[in-house]
N, C-alpha and C positions, 0 to 999 in steps of 0.2 A: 751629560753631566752639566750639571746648573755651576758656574763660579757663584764660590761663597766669599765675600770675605772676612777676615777674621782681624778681630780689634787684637791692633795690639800698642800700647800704652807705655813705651821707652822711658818718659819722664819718671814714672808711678811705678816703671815694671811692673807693668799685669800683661796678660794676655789671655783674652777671654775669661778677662775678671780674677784669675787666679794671680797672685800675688808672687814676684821668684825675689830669690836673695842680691843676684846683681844682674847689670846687663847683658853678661857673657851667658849666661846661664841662660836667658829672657831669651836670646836672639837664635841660639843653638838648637835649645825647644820649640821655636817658631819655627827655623829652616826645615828641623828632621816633619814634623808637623805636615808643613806647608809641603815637603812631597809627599809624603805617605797622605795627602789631600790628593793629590794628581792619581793616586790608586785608590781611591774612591773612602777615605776614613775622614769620620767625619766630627770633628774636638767639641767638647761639651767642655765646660768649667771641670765635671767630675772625670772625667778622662785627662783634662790638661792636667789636672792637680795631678794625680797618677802618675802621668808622664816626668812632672815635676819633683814629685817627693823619689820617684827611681832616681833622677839622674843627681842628685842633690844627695845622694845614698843614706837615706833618710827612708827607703826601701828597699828592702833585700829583690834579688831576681826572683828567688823563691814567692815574697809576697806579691811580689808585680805580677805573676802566673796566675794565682791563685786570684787575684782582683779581674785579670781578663777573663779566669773563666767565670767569676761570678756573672760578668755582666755582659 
């Protein structure tokens, strides 16, 4: 496995460009991220925002399912 790593932008909250509502949010999203990197997943902007709009419940579990199996 290649180390990736991943912008992440505290001042601006982004992370990997994706924009969050605060820092608590910003850095919670990076950690779970940043292990489930150690098990080989690998965060694109359209998979962060995903991860972002579930935990912000801005999406149901039900549509987080249905976004995984899309893609």
């Amino acid at each position: 496995m290649v180390y990736k790593p991943i912008l992440i932008d505290r001042k601006n909250l982004t992370f990997c460009g994706v924009t969050f509502p605060d820092l608590d949010t910003l850095e919670k999203t990076a950690n779970a991220i940043g292990t489930n990197m150690l098990e080989g997943f690998e965060p694109t902007p359209e998979k962060v925002e995903i991860i972002r709009d579930y935990v912000t419940d801005i999406m149901s579990l039900e549509e987080l399912i249905q976004k995984i199996k899309e893609s």
